[in-house]
FIKOLTOR-535454 format. One record per residue (C-alpha): x negated, y, z negated. Coordinates in steps of 0.1 Angstrom, whole numbers, padded with zeros to 4 digits, always signed. Example, Ala and Ser with C-alpha at 12.3 -4.5 7.8 and 13.67 -1.06 7.14 Angstrom:
<rs>
-0123-0045-0078/-0137-0011-0071/
</rs>
This chain:
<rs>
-0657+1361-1598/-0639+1381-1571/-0673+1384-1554/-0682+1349-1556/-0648+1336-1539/-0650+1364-1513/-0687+1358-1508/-0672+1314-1502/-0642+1324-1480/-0664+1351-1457/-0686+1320-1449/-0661+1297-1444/-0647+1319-1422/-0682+1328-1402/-0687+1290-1401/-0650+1283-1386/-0658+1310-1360/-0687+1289-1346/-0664+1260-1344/-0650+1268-1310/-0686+1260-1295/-0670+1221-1299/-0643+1222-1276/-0643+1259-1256/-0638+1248-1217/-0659+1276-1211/-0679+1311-1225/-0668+1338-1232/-0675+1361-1200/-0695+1393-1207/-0664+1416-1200/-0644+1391-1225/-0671+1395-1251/-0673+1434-1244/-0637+1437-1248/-0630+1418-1282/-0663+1434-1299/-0646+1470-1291/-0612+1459-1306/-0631+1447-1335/-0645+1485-1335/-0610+1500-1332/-0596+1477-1359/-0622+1484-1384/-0613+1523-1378/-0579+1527-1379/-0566+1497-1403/-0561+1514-1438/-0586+1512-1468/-0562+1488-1489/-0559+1464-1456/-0600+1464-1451/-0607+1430-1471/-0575+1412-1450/-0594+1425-1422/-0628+1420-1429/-0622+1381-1433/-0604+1385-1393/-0632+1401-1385/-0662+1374-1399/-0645+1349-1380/-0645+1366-1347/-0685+1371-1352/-0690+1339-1360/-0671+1335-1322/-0690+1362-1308/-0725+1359-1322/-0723+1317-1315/-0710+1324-1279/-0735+1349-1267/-0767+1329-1289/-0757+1301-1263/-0756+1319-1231/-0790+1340-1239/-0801+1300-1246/-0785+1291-1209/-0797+1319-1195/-0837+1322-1208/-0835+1286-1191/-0817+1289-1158/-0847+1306-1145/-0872+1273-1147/-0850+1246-1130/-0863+1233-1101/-0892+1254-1098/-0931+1245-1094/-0948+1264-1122/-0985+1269-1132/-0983+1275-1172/-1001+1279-1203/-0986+1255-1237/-0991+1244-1270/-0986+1210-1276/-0952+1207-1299/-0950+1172-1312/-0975+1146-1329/-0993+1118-1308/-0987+1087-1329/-0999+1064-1297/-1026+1039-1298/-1057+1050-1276/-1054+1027-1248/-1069+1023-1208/-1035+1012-1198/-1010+1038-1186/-0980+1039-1198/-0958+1069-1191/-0941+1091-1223/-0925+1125-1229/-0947+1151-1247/-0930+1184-1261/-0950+1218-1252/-0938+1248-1264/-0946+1271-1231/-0959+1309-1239/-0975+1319-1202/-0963+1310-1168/-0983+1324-1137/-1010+1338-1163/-0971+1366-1176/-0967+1357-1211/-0931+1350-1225/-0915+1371-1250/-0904+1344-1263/-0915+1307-1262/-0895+1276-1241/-0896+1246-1249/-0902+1212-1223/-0903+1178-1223/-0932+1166-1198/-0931+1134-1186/-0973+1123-1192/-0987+1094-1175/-1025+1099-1177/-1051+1086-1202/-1057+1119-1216/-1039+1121-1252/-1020+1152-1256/-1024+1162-1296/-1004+1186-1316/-1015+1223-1316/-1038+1219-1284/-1030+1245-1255/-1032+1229-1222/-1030+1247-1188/-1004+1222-1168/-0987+1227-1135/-0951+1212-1133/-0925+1205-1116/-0898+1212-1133/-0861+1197-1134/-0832+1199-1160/-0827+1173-1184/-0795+1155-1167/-0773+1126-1188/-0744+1105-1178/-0713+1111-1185/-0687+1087-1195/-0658+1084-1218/-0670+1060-1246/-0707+1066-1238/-0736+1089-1257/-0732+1122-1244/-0768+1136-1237/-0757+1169-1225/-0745+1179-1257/-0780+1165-1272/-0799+1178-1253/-0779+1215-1260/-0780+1207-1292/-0821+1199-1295/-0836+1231-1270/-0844+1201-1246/-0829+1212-1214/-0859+1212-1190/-0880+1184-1184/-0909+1184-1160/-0933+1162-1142/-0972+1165-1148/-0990+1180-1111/-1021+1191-1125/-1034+1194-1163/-1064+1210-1179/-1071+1216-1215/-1081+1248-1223/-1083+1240-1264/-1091+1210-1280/-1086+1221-1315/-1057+1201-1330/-1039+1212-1356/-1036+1204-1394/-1007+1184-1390/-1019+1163-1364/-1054+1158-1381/-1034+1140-1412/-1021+1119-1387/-1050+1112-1372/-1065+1100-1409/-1037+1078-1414/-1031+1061-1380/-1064+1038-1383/-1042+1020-1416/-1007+1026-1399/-1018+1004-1368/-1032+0977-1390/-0994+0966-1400/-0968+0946-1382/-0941+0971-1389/-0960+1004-1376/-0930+1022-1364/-0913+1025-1392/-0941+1036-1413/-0943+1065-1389/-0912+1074-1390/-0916+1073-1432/-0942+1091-1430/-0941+1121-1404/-0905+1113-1391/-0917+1103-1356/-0894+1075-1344/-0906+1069-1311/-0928+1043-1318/-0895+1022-1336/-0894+0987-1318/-0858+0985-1300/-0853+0954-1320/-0856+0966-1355/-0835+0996-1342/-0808+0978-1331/-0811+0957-1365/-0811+0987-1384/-0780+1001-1368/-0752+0969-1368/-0764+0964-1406/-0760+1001-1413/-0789+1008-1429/-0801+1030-1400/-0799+1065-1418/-0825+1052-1447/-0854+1056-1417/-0840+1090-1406/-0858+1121-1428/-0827+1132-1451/-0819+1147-1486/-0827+1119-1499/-0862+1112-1490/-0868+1152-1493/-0853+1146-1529/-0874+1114-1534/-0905+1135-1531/-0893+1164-1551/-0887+1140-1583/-0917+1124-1581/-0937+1156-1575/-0921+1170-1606/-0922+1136-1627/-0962+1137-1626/-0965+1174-1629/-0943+1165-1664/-0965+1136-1672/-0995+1159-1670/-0981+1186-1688/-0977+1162-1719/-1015+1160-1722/-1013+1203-1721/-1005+1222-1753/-0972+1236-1752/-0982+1273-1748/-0993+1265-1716/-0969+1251-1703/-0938+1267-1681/-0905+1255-1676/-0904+1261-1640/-0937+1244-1630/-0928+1210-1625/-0900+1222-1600/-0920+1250-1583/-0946+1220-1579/-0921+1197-1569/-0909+1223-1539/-0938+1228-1527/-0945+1197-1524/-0909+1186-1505/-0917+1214-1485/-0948+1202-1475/-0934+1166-1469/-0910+1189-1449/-0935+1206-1428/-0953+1172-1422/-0925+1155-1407/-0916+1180-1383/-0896+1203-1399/-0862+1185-1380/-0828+1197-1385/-0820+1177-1412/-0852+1177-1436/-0842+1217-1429/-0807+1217-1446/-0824+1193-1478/-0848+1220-1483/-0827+1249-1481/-0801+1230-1503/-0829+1222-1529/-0841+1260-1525/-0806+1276-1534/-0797+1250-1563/-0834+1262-1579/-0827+1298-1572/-0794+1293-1591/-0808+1277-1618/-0832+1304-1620/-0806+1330-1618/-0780+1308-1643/-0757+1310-1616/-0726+1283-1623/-0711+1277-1588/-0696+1245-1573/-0710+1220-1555/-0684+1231-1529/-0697+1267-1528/-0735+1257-1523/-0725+1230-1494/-0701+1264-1477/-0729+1284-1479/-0758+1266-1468/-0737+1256-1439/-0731+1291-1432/-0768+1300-1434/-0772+1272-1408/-0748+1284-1380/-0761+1322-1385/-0796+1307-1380/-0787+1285-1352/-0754+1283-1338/-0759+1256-1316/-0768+1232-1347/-0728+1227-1348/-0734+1207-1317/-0759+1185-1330/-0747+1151-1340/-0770+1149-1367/-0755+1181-1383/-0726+1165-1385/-0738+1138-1400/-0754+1151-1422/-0730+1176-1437/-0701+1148-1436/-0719+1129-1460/-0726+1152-1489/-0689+1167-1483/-0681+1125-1490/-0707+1123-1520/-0688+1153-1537/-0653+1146-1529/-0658+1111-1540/-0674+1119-1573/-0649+1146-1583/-0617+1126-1570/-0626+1094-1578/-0651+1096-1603/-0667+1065-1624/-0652+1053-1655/-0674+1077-1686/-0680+1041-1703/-0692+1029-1672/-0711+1057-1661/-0738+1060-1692/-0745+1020-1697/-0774+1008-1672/-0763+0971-1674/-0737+0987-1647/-0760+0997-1624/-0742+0971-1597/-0708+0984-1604/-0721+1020-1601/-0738+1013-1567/-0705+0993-1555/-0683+1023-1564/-0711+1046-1543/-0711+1022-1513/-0678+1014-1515/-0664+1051-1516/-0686+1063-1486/-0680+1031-1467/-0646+1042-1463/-0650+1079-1462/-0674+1077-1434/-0657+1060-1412/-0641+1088-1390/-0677+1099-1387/-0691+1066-1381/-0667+1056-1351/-0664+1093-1334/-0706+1086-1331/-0713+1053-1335/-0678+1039-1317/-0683+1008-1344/-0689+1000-1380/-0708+0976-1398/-0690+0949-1414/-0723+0943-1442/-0728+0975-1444/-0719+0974-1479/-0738+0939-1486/-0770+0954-1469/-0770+0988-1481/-0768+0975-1516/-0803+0959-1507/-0817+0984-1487/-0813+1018-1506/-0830+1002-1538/-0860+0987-1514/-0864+1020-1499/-0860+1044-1524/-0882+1025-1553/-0906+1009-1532/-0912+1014-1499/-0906+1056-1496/-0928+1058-1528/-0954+1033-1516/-0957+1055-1481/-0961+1089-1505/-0989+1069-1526/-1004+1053-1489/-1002+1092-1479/-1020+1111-1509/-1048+1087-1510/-1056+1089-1472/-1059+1126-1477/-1083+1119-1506/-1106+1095-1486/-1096+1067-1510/-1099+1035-1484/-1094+1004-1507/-1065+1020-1524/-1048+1037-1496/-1047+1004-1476/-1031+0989-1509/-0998+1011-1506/-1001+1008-1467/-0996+0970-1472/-0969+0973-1504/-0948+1001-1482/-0958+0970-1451/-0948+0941-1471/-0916+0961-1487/-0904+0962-1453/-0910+0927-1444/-0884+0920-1467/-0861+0938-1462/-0860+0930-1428/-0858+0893-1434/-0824+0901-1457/-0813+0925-1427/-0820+0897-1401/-0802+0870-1420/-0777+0891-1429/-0766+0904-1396/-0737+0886-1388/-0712+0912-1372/-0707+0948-1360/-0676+0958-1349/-0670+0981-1319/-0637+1004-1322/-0617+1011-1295/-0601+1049-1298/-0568+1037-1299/-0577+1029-1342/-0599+1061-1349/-0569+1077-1369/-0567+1047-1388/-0603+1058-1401/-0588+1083-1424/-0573+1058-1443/-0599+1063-1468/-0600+1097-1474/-0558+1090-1479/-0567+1065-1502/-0587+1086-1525/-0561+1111-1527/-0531+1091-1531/-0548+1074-1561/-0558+1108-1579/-0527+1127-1569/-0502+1099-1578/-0482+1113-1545/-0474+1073-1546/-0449+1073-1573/-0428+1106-1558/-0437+1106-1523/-0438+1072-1511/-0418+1080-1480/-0437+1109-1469/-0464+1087-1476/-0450+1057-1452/-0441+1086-1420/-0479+1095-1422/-0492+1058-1420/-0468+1055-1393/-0484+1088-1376/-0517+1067-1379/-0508+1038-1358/-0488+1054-1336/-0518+1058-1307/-0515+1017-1312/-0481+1013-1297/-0489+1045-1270/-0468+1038-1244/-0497+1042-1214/-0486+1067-1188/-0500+1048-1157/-0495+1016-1140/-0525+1010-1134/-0566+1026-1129/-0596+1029-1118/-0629+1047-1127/-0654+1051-1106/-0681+1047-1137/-0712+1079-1140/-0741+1052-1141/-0765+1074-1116/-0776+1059-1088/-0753+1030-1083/-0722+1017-1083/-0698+1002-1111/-0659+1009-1103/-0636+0998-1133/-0603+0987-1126/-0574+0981-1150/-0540+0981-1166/-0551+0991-1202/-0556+0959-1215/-0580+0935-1186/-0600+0949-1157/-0619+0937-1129/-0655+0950-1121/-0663+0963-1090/-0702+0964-1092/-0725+0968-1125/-0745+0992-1120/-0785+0991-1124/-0808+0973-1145/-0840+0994-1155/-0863+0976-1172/-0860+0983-1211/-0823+0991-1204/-0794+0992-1178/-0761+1010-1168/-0744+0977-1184/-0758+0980-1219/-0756+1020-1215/-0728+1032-1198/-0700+0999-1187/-0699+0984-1221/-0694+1009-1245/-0664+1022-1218/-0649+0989-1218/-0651+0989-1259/-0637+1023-1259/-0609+1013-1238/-0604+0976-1256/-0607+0962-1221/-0609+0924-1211/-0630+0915-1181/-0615+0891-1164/-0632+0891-1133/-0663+0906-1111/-0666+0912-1078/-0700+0920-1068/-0708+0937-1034/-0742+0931-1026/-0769+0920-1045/-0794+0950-1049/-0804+0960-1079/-0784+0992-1084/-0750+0968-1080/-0759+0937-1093/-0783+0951-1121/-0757+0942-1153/-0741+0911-1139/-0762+0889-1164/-0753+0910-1192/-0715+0911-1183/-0714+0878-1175/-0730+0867-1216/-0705+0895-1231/-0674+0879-1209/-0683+0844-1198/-0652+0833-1188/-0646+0866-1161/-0646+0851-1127/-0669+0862-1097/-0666+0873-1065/-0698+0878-1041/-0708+0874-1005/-0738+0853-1014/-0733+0819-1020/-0764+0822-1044/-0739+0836-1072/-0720+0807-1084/-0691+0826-1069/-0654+0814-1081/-0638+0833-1049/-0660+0841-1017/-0659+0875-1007/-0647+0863-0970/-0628+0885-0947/-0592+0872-0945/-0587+0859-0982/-0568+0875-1004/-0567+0875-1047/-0534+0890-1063/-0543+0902-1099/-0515+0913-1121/-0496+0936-1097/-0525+0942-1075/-0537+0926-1041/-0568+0926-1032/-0573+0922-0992/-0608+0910-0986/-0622+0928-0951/-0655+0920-0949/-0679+0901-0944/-0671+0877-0917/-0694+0844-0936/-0714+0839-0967/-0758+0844-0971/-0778+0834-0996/-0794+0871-1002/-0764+0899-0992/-0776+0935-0979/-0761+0959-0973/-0745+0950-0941/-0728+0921-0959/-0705+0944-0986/-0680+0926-1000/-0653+0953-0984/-0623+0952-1005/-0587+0969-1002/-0568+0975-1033/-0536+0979-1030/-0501+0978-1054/-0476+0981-1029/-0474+1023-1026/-0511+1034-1030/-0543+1014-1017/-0582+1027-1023/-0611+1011-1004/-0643+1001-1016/-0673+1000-0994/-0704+0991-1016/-0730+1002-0992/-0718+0990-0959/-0735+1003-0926/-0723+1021-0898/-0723+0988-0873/-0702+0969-0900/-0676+1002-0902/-0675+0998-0861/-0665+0963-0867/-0636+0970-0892/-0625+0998-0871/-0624+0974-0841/-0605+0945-0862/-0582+0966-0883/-0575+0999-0870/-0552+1013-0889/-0547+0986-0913/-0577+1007-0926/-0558+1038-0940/-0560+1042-0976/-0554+1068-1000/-0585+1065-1017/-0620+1060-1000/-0656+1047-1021/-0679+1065-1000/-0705+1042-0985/-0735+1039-0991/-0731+1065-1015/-0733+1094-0990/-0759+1080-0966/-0766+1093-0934/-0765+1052-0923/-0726+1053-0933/-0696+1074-0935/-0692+1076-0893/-0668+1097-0876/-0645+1068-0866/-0645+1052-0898/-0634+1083-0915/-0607+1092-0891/-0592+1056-0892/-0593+1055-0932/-0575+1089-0935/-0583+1089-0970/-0568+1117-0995/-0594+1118-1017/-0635+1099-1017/-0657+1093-1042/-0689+1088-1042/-0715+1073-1072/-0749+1091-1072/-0776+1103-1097/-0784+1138-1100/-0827+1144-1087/-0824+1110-1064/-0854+1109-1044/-0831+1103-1010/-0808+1133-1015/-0775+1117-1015/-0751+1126-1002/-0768+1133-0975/-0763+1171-0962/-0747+1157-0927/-0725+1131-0947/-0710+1164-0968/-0706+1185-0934/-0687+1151-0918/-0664+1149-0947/-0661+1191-0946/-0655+1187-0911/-0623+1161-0912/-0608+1182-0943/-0616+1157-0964/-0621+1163-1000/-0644+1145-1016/-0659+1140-1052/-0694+1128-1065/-0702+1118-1099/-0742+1132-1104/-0714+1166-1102/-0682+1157-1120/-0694+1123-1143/-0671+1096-1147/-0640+1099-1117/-0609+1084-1131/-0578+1076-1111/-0542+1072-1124/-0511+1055-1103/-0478+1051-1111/-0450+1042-1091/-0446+1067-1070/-0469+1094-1079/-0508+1093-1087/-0533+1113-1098/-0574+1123-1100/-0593+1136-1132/-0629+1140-1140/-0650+1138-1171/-0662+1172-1163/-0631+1191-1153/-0601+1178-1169/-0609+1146-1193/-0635+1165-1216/-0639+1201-1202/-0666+1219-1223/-0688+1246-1211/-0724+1231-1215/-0706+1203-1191/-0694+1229-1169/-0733+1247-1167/-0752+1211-1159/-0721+1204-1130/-0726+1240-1117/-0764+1230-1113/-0779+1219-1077/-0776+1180-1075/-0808+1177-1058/-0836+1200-1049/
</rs>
C-alpha cells in the first residue's frame, strides 16, 4: 500500500511541477537551470538516508519544473531557426484532405511534417501549417518538394479574447508558410487517407457533411460556422469533439459483438479477455483513424491502464488512475498543460468522479431503469454546475439549455448517430454500397434532428463578465456542503466564504477612468470607459467570414460588462469602420459620431464642437466640414481630456491636415497621450506635429507581417529622434491606459497585464520582415 500512495503522491508531485508552464513570466535561463539541477545533486548527497523519501518528493517536483522548462525551450529553439526565412524542403503531408475536388480556388492550411530543408535532413521532424491555394490536392502520407516562405503563426492579444499564442504553443503550430513553388515527388497516399477517400463519395451526398467528418475521422474543418455556433450556445459542442466517450462507445460495441459471437463458440474456446483485447484494438484503431488528437490520446491510455489493472487484479481508485495518466501525459509532453483541450478534458472526468462519490444516486434509484430521466438529470445537473469555472475561464459564457439540450443530444448521439457512423464506416471498408449508404443517411437523418431541437431550442447564451467567475465555484461548494453537513456547524464560516466570492462584484475600481488601444491587427479600435459604459473610437476590420468586432471588441466589452453608449468613427475605410454594423445590432441605441454625413451621424465630427461624457470632454479638432465618403485627410481628430490628462486620437490623418492643426492650435495641441497616425506611416507623424503634441507616451495599432511595414522605419527614427517613447500593439497586444486624479499609468497585455513567456518569445520576434 505504501508503494501505491508513494507511487500517487510522486505523480502528483511531477504533474504540479509542470504547472508553472501556466503562469512563469519567463524560462528558466540556462545558468538558472544549471544551478538548481546541481543543488538537486548536492541535496540528494548529503541529506541523510531516513530524510531520502521527504526529499525525493522535493525533488520530483523540481523535475517536473526542470524537464517541462527546458522540453519548451528545445521546442522554441528547433523553431527560431525557420522564421522568416525562404526555404526549399522536402514534407510529408500530415493531415487528411476531406475537400471536395473542385476548379475553383479556394485557399486552406495543409499540415506537413518537414524532414529535409536545402536537400540536409532534420534529426528531427517540424511541423508547418502551409497556406495552399492551388488546384492540386495535398493527400495524407504524400511527400511533396515545396518552397516556402515562411512566417510565425502570430494571434491577437486581448483581455477577454481567444488567446492563439498559447494554442498555437500548445498544438506544435508555430510556423506557418506561404506556398512559392511545389512539386510532388510521391503520390502514394497513405492508409488512412485511402479510408477516407472510400467514404467521401457517401459523406458528400448528405446535407450535414461536416459533422459526419468530424464523427468519423475527427476533422472539423469542414463544420459549417452556423451549426458551430449552434452547437456551442446550446452546449452540446463537446459531443462532436473525439473524447472518452466516443473512444468508449466503440470499445463497448467492439466487445458487445465479439460476445455475441462467442455465444455461437463452445466454451473451451473461448477467453475471457478476447472481447476486451478486441474491443482495444479496435478503439485504438478508431483512435489512429481520427488523428490520434490529444484527447482520443488520454481515452486510450485511460482504457489501456484500467485493462492492465484488471489484468493484474489491481484495486486502485479512480483518483489514482486519473493522477497517473495525467502524469504520464506531462512526462510525454509537457506543453499539453497548455492546451485548452487538456484541460478540458481532465476537468471533466475529475467532475464525473467527484460527483458520483460525493453526491452519488439514491441505490433505489440507481438499479430501476424507469429512472433513466432522473439519473440523466442528476448527471447533467451535477456537471452543469461543476463545470462552470471551466466553462467561463474558456468559453467566457454558459449555456442556459444546456441542460434541456444535452438531455436530447447525448442520447441522439451516443445510440444513434455515433453508432450509425461506426456501421456507415465498416461497411464502406467492406465495399457494401446499398447498406453503407443506409447508415450514412440514419447517422444523416439522426442529425437532422437533433439540429431542429438545437435550433428551436436555442433561446440564450449568457456571456460572463470576470467580475462573477468566483461565483462559478458555487457548485463544487454546493456538493460539499451537502455531503459534509459543514451547514449545520459552520454556517458562518460558510457565509465569510460566499462573501469572499462576490467580493470582485463590489471591487472598488482603482482608476477614474480608461482607455485601450484594442490588439485587432491592422486597424484601429480604441476603447474608452469608466468600468461600466464606454465609447468606441473605431471598430476595427471586417474580413469576410469574420472581423475584429465579432473577434476581438466584443468578447472585451463582455469581459469587462461594458455598455456602449456611443461610437465615433474616424474615417470610413474598412480597417475603422469594418464592425460598425455589428456594434451597432449588439448596442442600437449607442450614438454616432462620423465625418461623413453618409453615417446617420447623431453628432458631426466638426472641428469646434465639443461632447462632454461622464467626466470627459471631448474637443473635436478636425475636420473643418462634412463628405459623403471620409479619407483619410478627413479624420475625425478628437482630444480627450478630464481636466488633468488629455490623449489625442488621429485615426489616419495626413501630414497636410497635421500642418493645419499645428497652424490653428499650436499648443492647444499638447497632450499626454498621442494615437499615432496613420499607424506609423511615413505620410504622418511630421516633425512639427510631434514637437507641438509633446506627448509622454504614443501608441500605435498595427498587425504583425503587414505588407506596408508599419511603422515605417523613418516614423520609428522621428519618434527615436524627439525622445519619444512609443508603443505598438503587433509588439505588446492590447495597450491599456489607467488615470486617476492626479496620477496615471500604461500597461500591456504582454508586459504587465498577462506576462507569460511564450507571450514574451512571439513580442521578442521581428514585427515585419
Amino acid at each position: 500500500m505504501r508503494q501505491f500512495c508513494s507511487l500517487d503522491l510522486l505523480a502528483i508531485m511531477f504533474s504540479l511541477g509542470c504547472l508553472p508552464l501556466l503562469f512563469l513570466p519567463h524560462l528558466l535561463s540556462d545558468f538558472q537551470w544549471y544551478f538548481i539541477a546541481i543543488i538537486l545533486v548536492i541535496f540528494a548527497l548529503v541529506v541523510p538516508a531516513k530524510l531520502r523519501w521527504y526529499l525525493s518528493i522535493f525533488v520530483v517536483f523540481v523535475l517536473g519544473i526542470l524537464w517541462s522548462t527546458a522540453y519548451s525551450k528545445q521546442y522554441l529553439s528547433s523553431i527560431l531557426p525557420y522564421i522568416d526565412k525562404t526555404l526549399v524542403v522536402k514534407a510529408k503531408v500530415q493531415n487528411i484532405n476531406t475537400r471536395q475536388a473542385t476548379t475553383d480556388i479556394e485557399p486552406y492550411y495543409m499540415s506537413f511534417s518537414v524532414f529535409s530543408i536545402s536537400d540536409v535532413t532534420l534529426s528531427n521532424d517540424i511541423l508547418i501549417s502551409v497556406y495552399w491555394d492551388n488546384l492540386s490536392m495535398p493527400k495524407s502520407g504524400q511527400i511533396w518538394q515545396l518552397t516556402l516562405k515562411t512566417k510565425v503563426v502570430h494571434g491577437y492579444l486581448n483581455e477577454g479574447g481567444f488567446d492563439s499564442q498559447r494554442f498555437s504553443i500548445a498544438n506544435r503550430s508555430l510556423l506557418s508558410a506561404k506556398v512559392i513553388d511545389a512539386k510532388l515527388l510521391d503520390d502514394k497516399s497513405n492508409l488512412r487517407q485511402s479510408i477516407i477517400d472510400l467514404a467521401l463519395p457517401y459523406i458528400d451526398l448528405f446535407s450535414y457533411r461536416g459533422i459526419l467528418l468530424a464523427l468519423a475521422f475527427g476533422d472539423r474543418s469542414q463544420l459549417d460556422d452556423s451549426l458551430r455556433t449552434v452547437m456551442m450556445q446550446t452546449g452540446v459542442v463537446h459531443l462532436m469533439a473525439i473524447s472518452g466517450m466516443h473512444i468508449l462507445l466503440v470499445f463497448g460495441l467492439s466487445c458487445f459483438f465479439v460476445k455475441t459471437v462467442l455465444f455461437f463458440i463452445p466454451k473451451r474456446f473461448i477467453c475471457f479477455f478476447v472481447p476486451i483485447i478486441v474491443g482495444w484494438l479496435c478503439a485504438l484503431f478508431y483512435a489512429w483513424l481520427t488523428g490520434f488528437s490529444p484527447p482520443t490520446l488520454r481515452a486510450i491510455l485511460a482504457l489501456s491502464i484500467w485493462i492492465y489493472l484488471r489484468y493484474k487484479k489491481h484495486q486502485i481508485s479512480a483518483w489514482q488512475k486519473v493522477n497517473r495518466i495525467i502524469a504520464l501525459l506531462l512526462l510525454f509532453d509537457p506543453l499539453m498543460i497548455l492546451s485548452e483541450s487538456f484541460w478540458l478534458s481532465c476537468y471533466a472526468v475529475i467532475s464525473l468522479i467527484f460527483l458520483f462519490e460525493w453526491l452519488p444516486i439514491p441505490q433505489e434509484i440507481k438499479h430501476k431503469k424507469r429512472w433513466y430521466i432522473v439519473r440523466l438529470l442528476h448527471l447533467q445537473l451535477g456537471l452543469t454546475l461543476l463545470l462552470l469555472p471551466i466553462e467561463l475561464f474558456i468559453f467566457h459564457g454558459v449555456s442556459a439549455v444546456s441542460i434541456l439540450t444535452n438531455l436530447i443530444a447525448i442520447p441522439i448521439i451516443s445510440l444513434c448517430t455515433f453508432p450509425a457512423v461506426l456501421f456507415a464506416l465498416a461497411f464502406t471498408l467492406m465495399d457494401c454500397f446499398y447498406i453503407a449508404l443506409w447508415w450514412w443517411m440514419v447517422a444523416d437523418k439522426s442529425l437532422e434532428l437533433l439540429f431542429f431541437s438545437l435550433n428551436w431550442l436555442n433561446l440564450l447564451w449568457l456571456n460572463i463578465p470576470s467580475d462573477f467567475y468566483w461565483l462559478s465555484f458555487l457548485g463544487w461548494l454546493v456538493v460539499i456542503i451537502i455531503r459534509t453537513g459543514t451547514w449545520r456547524c459552520f454556517r458562518i464560516t460558510l457565509l465569510v466564504i460566499f462573501m469572499l466570492l462576490v467580493t470582485p462584484l463590489f471591487e472598488h475600481q482603482h482608476y477614474r477612468w480608461r482607455l485601450d488601444m484594442l490588439d485587432v491587427g491592422h486597424g484601429l479600435a480604441i476603447v474608452i470607459h469608466d468600468g461600466t459604459s464606454a465609447i468606441l473610437y473605431d471598430t476595427g476590420a471586417n474580413w469576410g467570414k469574420s472581423s475584429a468586432m465579432e473577434r476581438v471588441i466584443i468578447p472585451f466589452l463582455q469581459w469587462h460588462n461594458l455598455n456602449v453608449q456611443g461610437v465615433i468613427i474616424s474615417h470610413q475605410h474598412n480597417d475603422h469602420v469594418g464592425g460598425l454594423k455589428l456594434l451597432q445590432q449588439i448596442y442600437p441605441k449607442a450614438w454616432l459620431m462620423s465625418s461623413s454625413f453618409d453615417l446617420n451621424n447623431d453628432y458631426p465630427c466638426l472641428a469646434g464642437n465639443r461632447v462632454n461624457w461622464n467626466e470627459l470632454t471631448f474637443d473635436i479638432l478636425w475636420p473643418n466640414k462634412l463628405v459623403e465618403y471620409a479619407q483619410n485627410e478627413d479624420s475625425c481628430v478628437i482630444q480627450v481630456t478630464d481636466g488633468h490628462f488629455s490623449v489625442l486620437l488621429t485615426g489616419d490623418l495626413e501630414r497636410n491636415q497635421e500642418y493645419q492643426l499645428v497652424t490653428k492650435y499650436r499648443n492647444q495641441l499638447a497632450s499626454t497621450i498621442l494615437q499615432i497616425p496613420h499607424h506609423g506611416s511615413t505620410t504622418s507623424s511630421s516633425y512639427t506635429f510631434l514637437n507641438h503634441v509633446k506627448a509622454v507616451k504614443s501608441l500605435a495599432s498595427t498587425s504583425r507581417y503587414n505588407p506596408w511595414k508599419l511603422p515605417s522605419h523613418k516614423v520609428i527614427t522621428r519618434y527615436q529622434n524627439l525622445h519619444l517613447d512609443y508603443y505598438v500593439t503587433a509588439r505588446t497586444g492590447q495597450i491599456s491606459l489607467f488615470f486617476d486624479k492626479h496620477t496615471w499609468k500604461l500597461k500591456t497585455m504582454r508586459g504587465e497585464i498577462k506576462p507569460r513567456w511564450y507571450h514574451d518569445w512571439f513580442g521578442s520576434l521581428p514585427i515585419y520582415e
